[in-house]
Each structure stands twice: as C-alpha cells, then as structure tokens.
C-alpha positions as CSV (number, residue, x, y, z in Angstrom):
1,X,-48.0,197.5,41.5
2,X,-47.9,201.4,41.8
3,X,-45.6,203.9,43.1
4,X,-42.3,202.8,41.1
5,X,-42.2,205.7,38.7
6,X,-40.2,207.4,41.5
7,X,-37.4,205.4,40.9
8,X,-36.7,207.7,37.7
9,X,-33.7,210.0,37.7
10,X,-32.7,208.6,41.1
11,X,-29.5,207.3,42.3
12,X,-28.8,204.0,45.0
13,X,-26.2,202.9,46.7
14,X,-26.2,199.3,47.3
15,X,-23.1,198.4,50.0
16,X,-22.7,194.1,49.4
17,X,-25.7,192.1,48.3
18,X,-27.2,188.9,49.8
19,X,-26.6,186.0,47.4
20,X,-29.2,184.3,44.7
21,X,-31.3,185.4,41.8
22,X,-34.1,187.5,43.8
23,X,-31.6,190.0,45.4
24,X,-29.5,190.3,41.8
25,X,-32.7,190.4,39.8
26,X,-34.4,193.0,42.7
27,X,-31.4,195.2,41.4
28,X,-32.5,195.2,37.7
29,X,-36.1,195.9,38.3
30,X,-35.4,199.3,39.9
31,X,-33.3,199.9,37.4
32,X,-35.8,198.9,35.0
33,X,-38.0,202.0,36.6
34,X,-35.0,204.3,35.6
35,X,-33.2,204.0,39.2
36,X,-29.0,204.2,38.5
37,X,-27.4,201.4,40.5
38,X,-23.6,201.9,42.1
39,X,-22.4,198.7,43.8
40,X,-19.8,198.9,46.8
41,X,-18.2,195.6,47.3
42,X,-14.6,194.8,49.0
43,X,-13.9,191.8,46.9
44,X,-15.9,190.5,43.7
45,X,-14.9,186.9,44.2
46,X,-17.8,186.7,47.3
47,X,-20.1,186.2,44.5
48,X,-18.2,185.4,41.2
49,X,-16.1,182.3,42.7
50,X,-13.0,183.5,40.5
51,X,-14.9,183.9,37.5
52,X,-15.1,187.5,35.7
53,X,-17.7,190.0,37.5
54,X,-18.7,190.6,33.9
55,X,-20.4,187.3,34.1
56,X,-22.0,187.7,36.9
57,X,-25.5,189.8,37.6
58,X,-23.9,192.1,39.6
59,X,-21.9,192.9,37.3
60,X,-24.8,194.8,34.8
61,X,-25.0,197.3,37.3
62,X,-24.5,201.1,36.6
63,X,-21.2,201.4,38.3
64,X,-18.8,198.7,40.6
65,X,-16.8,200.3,43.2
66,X,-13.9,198.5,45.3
67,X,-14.3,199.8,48.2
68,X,-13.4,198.4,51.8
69,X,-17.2,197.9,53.2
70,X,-15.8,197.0,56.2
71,X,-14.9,200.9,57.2
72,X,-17.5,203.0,56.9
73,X,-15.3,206.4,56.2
74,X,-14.6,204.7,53.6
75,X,-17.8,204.0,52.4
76,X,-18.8,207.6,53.2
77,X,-16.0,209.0,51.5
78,X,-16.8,206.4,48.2
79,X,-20.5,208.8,48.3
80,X,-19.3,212.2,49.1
81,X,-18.1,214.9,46.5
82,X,-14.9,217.6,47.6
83,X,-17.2,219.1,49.4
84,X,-18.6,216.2,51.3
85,X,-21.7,216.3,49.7
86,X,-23.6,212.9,49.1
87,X,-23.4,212.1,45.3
88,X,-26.2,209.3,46.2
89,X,-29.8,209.7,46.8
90,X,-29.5,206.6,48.8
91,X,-27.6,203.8,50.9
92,X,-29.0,200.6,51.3
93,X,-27.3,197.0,52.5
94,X,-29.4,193.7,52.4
95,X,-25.8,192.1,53.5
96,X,-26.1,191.2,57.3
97,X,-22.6,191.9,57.8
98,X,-22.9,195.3,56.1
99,X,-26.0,197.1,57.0
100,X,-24.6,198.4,60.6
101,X,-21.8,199.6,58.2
102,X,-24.8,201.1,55.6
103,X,-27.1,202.9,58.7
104,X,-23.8,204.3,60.0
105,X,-22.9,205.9,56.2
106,X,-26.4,206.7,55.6
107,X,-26.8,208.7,59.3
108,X,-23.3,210.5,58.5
109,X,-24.4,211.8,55.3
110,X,-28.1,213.2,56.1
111,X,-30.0,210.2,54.1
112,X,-33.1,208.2,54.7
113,X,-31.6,205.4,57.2
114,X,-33.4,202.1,59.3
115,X,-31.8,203.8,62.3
116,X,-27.9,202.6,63.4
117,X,-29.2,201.8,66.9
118,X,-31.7,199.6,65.5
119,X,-29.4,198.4,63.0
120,X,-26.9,197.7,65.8
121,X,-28.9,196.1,68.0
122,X,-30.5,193.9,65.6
123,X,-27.4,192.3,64.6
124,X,-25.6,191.9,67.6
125,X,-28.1,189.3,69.1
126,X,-27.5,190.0,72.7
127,X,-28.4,193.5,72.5
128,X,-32.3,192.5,70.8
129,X,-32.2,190.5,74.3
130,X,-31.4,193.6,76.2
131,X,-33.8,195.3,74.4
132,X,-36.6,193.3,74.9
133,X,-36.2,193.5,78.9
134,X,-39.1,191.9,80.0
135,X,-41.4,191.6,77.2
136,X,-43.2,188.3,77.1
137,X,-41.6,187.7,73.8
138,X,-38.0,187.3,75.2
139,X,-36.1,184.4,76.6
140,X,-33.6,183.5,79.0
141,X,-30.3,184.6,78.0
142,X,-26.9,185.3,79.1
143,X,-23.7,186.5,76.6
144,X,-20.5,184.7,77.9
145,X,-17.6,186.5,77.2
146,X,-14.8,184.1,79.1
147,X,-14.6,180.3,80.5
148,X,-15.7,181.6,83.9
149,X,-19.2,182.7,83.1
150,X,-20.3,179.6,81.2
151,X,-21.4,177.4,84.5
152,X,-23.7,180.2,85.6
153,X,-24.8,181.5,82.3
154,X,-26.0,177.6,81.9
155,X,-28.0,177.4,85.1
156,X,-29.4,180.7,84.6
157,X,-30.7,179.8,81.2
158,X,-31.3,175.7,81.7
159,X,-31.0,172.8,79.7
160,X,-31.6,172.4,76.9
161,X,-29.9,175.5,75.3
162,X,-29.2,176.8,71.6
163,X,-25.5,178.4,71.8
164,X,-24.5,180.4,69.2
165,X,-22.7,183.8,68.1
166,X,-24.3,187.2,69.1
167,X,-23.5,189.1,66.1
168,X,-23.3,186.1,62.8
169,X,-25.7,185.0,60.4
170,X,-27.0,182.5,58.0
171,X,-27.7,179.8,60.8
172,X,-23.1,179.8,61.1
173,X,-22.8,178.4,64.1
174,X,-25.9,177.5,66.0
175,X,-26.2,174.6,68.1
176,X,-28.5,172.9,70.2
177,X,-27.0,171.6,73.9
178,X,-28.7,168.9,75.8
179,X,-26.0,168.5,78.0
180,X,-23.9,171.1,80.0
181,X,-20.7,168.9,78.0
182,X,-22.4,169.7,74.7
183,X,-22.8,173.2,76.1
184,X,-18.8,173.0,77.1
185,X,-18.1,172.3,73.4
186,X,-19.8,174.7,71.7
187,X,-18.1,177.2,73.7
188,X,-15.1,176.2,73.3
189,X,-16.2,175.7,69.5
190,X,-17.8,178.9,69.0
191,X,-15.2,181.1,71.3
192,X,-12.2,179.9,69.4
193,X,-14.0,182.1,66.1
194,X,-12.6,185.7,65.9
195,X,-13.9,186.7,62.7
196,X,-16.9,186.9,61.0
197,X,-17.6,185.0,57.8
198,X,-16.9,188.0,55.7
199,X,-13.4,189.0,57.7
200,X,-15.0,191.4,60.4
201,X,-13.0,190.6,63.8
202,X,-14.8,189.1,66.8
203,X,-14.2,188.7,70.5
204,X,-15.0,184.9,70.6
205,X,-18.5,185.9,72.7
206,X,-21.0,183.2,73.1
207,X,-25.1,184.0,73.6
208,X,-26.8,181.1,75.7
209,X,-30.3,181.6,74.9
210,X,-33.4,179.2,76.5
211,X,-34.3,176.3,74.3
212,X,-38.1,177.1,73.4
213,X,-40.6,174.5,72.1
214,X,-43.1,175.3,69.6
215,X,-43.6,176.1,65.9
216,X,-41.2,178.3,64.3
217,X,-42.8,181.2,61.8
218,X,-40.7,183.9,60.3
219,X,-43.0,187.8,59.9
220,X,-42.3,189.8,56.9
221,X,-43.1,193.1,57.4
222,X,-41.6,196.9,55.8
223,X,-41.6,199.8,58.2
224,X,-41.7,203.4,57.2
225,X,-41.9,206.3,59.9
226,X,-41.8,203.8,62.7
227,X,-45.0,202.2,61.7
228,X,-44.7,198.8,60.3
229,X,-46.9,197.2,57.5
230,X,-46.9,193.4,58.1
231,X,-48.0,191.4,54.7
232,X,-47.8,187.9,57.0
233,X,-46.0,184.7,58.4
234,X,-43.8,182.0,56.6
235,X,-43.5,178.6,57.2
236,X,-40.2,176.9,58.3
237,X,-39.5,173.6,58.4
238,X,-35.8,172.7,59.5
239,X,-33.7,169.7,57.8
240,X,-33.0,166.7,59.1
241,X,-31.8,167.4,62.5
242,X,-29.9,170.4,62.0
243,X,-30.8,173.9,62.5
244,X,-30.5,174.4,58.7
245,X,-33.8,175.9,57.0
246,X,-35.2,173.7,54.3
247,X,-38.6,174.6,53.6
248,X,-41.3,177.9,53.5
249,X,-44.9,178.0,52.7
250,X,-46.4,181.7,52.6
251,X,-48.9,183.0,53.9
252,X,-48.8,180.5,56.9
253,X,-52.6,180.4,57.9
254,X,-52.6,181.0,61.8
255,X,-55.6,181.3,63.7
256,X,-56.3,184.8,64.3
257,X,-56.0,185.2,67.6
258,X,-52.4,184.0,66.8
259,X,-51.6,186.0,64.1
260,X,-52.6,188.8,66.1
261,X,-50.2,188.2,68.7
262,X,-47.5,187.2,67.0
263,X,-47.8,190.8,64.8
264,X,-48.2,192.4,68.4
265,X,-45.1,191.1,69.2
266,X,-42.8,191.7,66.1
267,X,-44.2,195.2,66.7
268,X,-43.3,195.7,70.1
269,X,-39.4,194.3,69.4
270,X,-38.9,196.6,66.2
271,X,-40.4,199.7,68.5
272,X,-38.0,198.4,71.2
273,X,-35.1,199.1,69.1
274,X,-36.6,202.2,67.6
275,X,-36.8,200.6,63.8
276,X,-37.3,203.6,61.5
277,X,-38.0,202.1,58.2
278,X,-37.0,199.2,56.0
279,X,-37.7,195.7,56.1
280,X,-37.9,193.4,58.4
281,X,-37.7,189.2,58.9
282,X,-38.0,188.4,62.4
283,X,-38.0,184.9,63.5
284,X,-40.6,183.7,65.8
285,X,-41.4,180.3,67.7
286,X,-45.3,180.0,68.4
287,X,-45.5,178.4,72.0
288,X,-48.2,177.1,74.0
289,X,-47.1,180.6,76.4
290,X,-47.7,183.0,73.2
291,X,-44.9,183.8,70.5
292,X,-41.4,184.3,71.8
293,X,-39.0,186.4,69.3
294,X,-36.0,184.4,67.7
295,X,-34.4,187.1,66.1
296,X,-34.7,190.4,63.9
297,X,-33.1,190.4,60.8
298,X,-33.0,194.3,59.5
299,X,-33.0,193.2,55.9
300,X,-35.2,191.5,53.2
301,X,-35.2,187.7,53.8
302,X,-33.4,184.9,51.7
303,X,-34.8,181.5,49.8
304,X,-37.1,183.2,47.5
305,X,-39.4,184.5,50.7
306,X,-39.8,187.9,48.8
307,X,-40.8,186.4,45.6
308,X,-43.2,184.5,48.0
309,X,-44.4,188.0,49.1
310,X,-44.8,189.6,45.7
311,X,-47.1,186.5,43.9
312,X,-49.0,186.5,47.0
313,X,-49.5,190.0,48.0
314,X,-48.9,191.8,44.5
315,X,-45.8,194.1,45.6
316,X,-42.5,194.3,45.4
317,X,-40.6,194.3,48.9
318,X,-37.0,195.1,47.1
319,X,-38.3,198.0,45.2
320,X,-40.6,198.9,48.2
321,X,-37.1,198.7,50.4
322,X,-35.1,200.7,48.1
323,X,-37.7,203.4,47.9
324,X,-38.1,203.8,51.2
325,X,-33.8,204.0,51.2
326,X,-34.6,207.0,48.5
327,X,-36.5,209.2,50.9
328,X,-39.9,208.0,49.2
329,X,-42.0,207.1,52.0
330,X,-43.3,204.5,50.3
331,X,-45.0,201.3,51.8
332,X,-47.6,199.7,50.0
333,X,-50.4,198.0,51.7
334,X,-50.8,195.1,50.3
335,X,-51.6,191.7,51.7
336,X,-52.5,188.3,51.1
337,X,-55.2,188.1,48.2
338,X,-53.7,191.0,46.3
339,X,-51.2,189.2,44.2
340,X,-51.6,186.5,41.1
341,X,-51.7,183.2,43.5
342,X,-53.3,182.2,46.7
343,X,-50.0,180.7,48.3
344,X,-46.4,180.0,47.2
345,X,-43.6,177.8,48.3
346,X,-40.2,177.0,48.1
347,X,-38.2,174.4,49.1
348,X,-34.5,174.5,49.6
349,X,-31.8,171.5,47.5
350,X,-29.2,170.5,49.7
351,X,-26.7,167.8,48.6
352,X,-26.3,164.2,50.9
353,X,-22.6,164.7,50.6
354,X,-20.2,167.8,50.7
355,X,-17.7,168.2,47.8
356,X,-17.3,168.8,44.3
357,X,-21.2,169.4,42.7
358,X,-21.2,167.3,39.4
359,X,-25.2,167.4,38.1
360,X,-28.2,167.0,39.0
361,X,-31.1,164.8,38.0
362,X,-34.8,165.0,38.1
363,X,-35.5,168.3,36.8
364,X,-37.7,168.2,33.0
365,X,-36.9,171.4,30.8
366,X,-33.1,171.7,31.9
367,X,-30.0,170.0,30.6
368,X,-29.3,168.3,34.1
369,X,-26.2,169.5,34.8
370,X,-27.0,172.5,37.0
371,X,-29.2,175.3,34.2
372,X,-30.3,178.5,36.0
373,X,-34.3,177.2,35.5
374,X,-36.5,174.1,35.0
375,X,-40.3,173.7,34.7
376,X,-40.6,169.8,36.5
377,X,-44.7,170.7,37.1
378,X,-46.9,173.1,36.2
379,X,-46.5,176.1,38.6
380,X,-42.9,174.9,39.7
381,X,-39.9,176.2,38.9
382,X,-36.1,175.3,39.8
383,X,-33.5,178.0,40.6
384,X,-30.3,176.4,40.9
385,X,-27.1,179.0,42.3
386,X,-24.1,176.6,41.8
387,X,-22.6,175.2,38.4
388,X,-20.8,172.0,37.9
389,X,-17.2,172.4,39.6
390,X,-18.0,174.4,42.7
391,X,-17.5,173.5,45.9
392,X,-20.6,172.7,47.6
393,X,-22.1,172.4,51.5
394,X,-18.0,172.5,52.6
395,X,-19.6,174.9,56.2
396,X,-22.9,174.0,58.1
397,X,-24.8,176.7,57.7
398,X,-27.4,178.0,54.9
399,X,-24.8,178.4,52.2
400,X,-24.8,175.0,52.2
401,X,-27.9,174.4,49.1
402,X,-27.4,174.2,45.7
403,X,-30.8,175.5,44.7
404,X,-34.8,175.9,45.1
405,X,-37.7,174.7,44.2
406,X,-40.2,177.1,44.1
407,X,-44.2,177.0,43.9
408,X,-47.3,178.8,43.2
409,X,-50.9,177.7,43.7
410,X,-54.4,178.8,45.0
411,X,-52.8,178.0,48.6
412,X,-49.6,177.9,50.7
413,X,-50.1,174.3,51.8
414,X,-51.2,173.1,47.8
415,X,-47.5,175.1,46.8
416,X,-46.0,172.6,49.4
417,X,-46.9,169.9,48.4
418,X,-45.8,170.7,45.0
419,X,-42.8,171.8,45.8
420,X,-41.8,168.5,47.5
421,X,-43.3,166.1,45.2
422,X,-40.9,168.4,42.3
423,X,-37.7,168.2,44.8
424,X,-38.3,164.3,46.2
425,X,-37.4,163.7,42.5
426,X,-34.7,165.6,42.3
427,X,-30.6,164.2,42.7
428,X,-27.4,166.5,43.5
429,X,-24.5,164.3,42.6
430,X,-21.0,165.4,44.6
431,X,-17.8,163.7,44.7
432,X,-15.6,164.6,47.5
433,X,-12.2,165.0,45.4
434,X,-11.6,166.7,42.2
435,X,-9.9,164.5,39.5
C-alpha cells in the first residue's frame, strides 16, 4: 500500500462512526500515518453501552467533542475558528444517519465533500428512485405519505412488494408483502415510526418498491472527481427468512458479461446523483432482465466487507476514504489479485433467542465467554462486538449479531466454506431475563 504518507500533519473530522472493530481500528491506522483524529458525537453511550468512553476505541482518539450531530451549524461551528475559518482539513461521516449532516458541514466550510445532493438523495431512498427515472436499473416504486395512497401505490407497484422507510438503515424495517393485508400492516407498522433510530424526526413515509427476483450482490467501489474505481462484487446470503444479512464472500466471481453490466449500472446511479467522491456500497439484485439497483449507501460498508477488500485487493478503503475527505485525490487502483489472499469471507453470529448474551461456545483460542478474537481454523478468525451482560438482537434489523467469523483463502468460495464450518460450531447462549 502507497500513498498514506499524506496523512502526516493532517487533521480529520470524523462526525459518528459505524459500529465494530474495522471502522474503530480504520481510525487508528490513519492515525498511525500521523493523521490527528477529532471525534463529534451527540452521546457516547451509542457505542460504550454505559461503560466509560475511556474504554472504548473511540475513545484513543486525538480529541472527543459533544456536539449535537444532528444540527449541522452546530457541527460547522464545532470546526470553525472566530473567524469562521475551518480548524479541520477534513469532514467525513461513515454514520448513515450523519453523512447528509457531514456533506452539508463539509459544502459550508469550503472542504473536499461526496456532494450534499448526492448525499441526500442517497439516503432518502425515494429520491435514488427519482433519480434513476427510467434507467433499466430501477423499479417500480411509489412513496406513500398518508392512508389514501396506499391502494394505488400497491397496484402501481404489484404484489409481492418490500415496504420499508425511505430514509433508514441497517435493514430497520424492511418487509416483504405477499398480500395487500401484509402490505396494510406494514404501513400501518412502519407509518406509526417518527424518528429515526438515532433520534432524527420522520414523517411516517412509506416507499413501496417492486419485489425483484434474482441474486443479490453488493459493488464496492471509491469515487474521486466523479469517476469511480470499482475493486468488485460481494456475496450476500440472507438469514433464515428474514431480510437480515448473514453471509459475504468477496470477490463474487460473475461471469463477465455480468460484471460488466452490473459496474455499468452502479455507474450510471452514482452519475445520476452527481457522486463526487468517497465510497460507495450499492446493493444490487442480478435478474434474468439485467441488474436492478437496491440501494446506494454513500459510506464504507459494514461486516468486515472492507477488510474483505484490503486482503483481497491490497488497499485500504478507510484510509483511501479519509484521504480523499483530506483533499488528496487519492484512489488507488487496485483489484482483485493485488492483496495477500485469493478470496475472503465472513459470516455474521446471530443468537436463536433475543435477551441477555451469557457466552459463547465453540470458538478454540478464546476463553468462551465472549474475547474480542479466536483462531477456530487456520485462516479464521472470530470478532465478537458484545460482552456477557448486554442486551442482544432486542430490534430486527442488523444490530441484531453478536459477532463474525471471518476468512481468508486462495478463493472467495474456499473462505466460505471455512467460515461456515468455524461458525456451524459455534453457540451464543441468551436468557431472556436478567437474575
């Protein structure tokens, strides 16, 4: 990897973080290249569960700030000098609920920015629809705002139907509709929610969007001067029957005429919303019609998929995203065959049973009771993110895991398999109540 000396004697931003080791440990290896660190957050118990943020990995960075990252004067004004001046080289969120907030700063103040358009209409899901217009790469769609439209919206987009909300993330309330009652509960389900998981307020909107068969990929790509570097497709394989994502394999090996199509694609949505730079994980289902886009997620993906990225390809994608938030124009191009291993994996541990996590079994190397790390097979490693007393899978959504089980080996599909012979041995004990 080259290119990270330019991290020296610069100064970041970061507004929120994602959860898990690889965005906490992405903070400390640009710091490692001499890059100071300030973290903005609102509240420290998002990430430290009551315990002291001294504890935590956040909490090694060069400077906390409370701040409310909700308001982004306020954020501004966390960044500026008396004289309004940034005191920051760069503003970057990987928080879904906080990079609108971090483009908007970024724009105000004169730094390197993904674009708040792009940003905006990223998150907000039913403005990627508008976007797209009539690409071949969009679906049916309609965003119902009261009772009244959901009939119509229904026959406009047919059945079967996901429903979910336009502007959340993390998989928080999506649902698949057979039936227009199923469809009449999810609305009444998913209108009755008026904030966000992180506080924001919401009108109660629904997006209906067409049901599309086919094999769901995500593209992980980095963008710098609207021209996007695309280092390949992940696996995704969904668990049990919910619409929770329990398994990735990178690269996925698509025939070429496939991968071609489905890069041409992701290219034409990020250009539709006039991406700028940063990355990007956009969610695609391969159909027998050609690749129809999912979503785009303006951010750095989660479950280890960049530490997927970097043993496969041989670069960085936080450092390469928090250059390119410093104004360095840097994207490497690196793909597939330029790492240390052929393929990796992960997949994700979710518990049978919500409640109180009490241990786990089945990992060699680790005490069993929920270490940060375990070596069950050569090339595997285990990453849990909960301890013994927390509160586990209480929402249906992707906060619902305990942990992952992550691969390396000369191919994606040989990481698989490795990854779920380590986890198929593995046991998350819960108990519903606490003594």
């Amino acid at each position: 990897m080259s290119g990270y000396e330019q991290f020296r004697g610069k100064r970041l931003a970061l507004v929120e973080s994602m959860l898990h080791d690889a965005f906490y440990n992405g903070i400390h290896r640009a710091r490692h290249f001499g890059c100071e660190v300030w973290l903005l957050v609102r509240g420290e118990e998002w990430y430290t569960g009551g315990r002291p943020l001294s504890e935590h990995p956040l909490g090694r960075v060069d400077r906390v700030l409370q701040v409310d990252t909700h308001d982004w004067r306020a954020v501004a004004d966390a960044l500026t000098d008396a004289d309004g001046k940034p005191v920051v080289d760069g503003v970057l969120s990987f928080s879904d609920y906080h990079t609108e907030v971090t483009a908007r700063v970024a724009e105000s103040l004169g730094l390197p920015t993904q674009g708040l358009a792009a940003v905006r209409a990223a998150n907000h899901k039913h403005l990627l629809r508008e976007a797209l217009g009539d690409d071949p790469s969009n679906v049916r769609w309609r965003l119902v705002t009261r009772r009244q439209e959901l009939d119509a919206a229904i026959d406009h987009v047919g059945l079967p139907l996901i429903a979910k909300p336009p502007s959340e993330a993390i998989s928080f309330g999506v649902r698949r509709c057979t039936t227009r009652d199923q469809a009449l509960d999810a609305w009444r389900e998913l209108s009755a929610v008026r904030a966000s998981l992180r506080g924001q307020p919401r009108p109660g909107h629904v997006l209906l969007e067409e049901y599309v068969l086919g094999t769901e990929v995500s593209v992980e790509s980095m963008t710098a001067d609207g021209v996007t570097h695309f280092f390949g497709a992940t696996s995704k394989t969904l668990h049990k029957d919910t619409m929770l994502e329990e398994a990735h394999s990178f690269p996925l090996a698509l025939d070429a005429d496939v991968w071609d199509e489905v890069r041409a694609c992701v290219d034409r949505a990020l250009r539709a919303i006039s991406y700028r730079q940063g990355p990007a994980h956009t969610e695609v289902m391969v159909t027998e019609d050609g690749p129809r886009i999912i979503e785009v997620n303006p951010r750095l993906p989660a479950h280890m998929i960049s530490t997927m990225v970097t043993d496969v390809c041989g670069t960085d994608p936080h450092l390469d995203a928090k250059l390119l938030a410093l104004g360095a124009g840097h994207v490497p191009h690196r793909g597939p065959g330029d790492g240390a291993v052929g393929g990796a994996a992960v997949v994700v541990l979710f518990p049978d049973e919500p409640g109180e996590f009490t241990g786990i079994d089945g990992i060699r190397g680790t005490d069993g009771t929920g270490g940060a790390g375990g070596e069950p097979d050569h090339g595997v490693s285990v990453h849990l993110h909960h301890e013994p007393g927390d509160l586990v899978a209480t929402r249906l959504d992707n906060s619902a895991s305990v942990g992952f089980v992550y691969a390396r080996a000369h191919s994606a599909e040989a990481a698989l398999d490795e990854a779920r012979r380590a986890a198929g041995r593995i046991r998350i004990h819960t108990r519903q109540e606490a003594p």
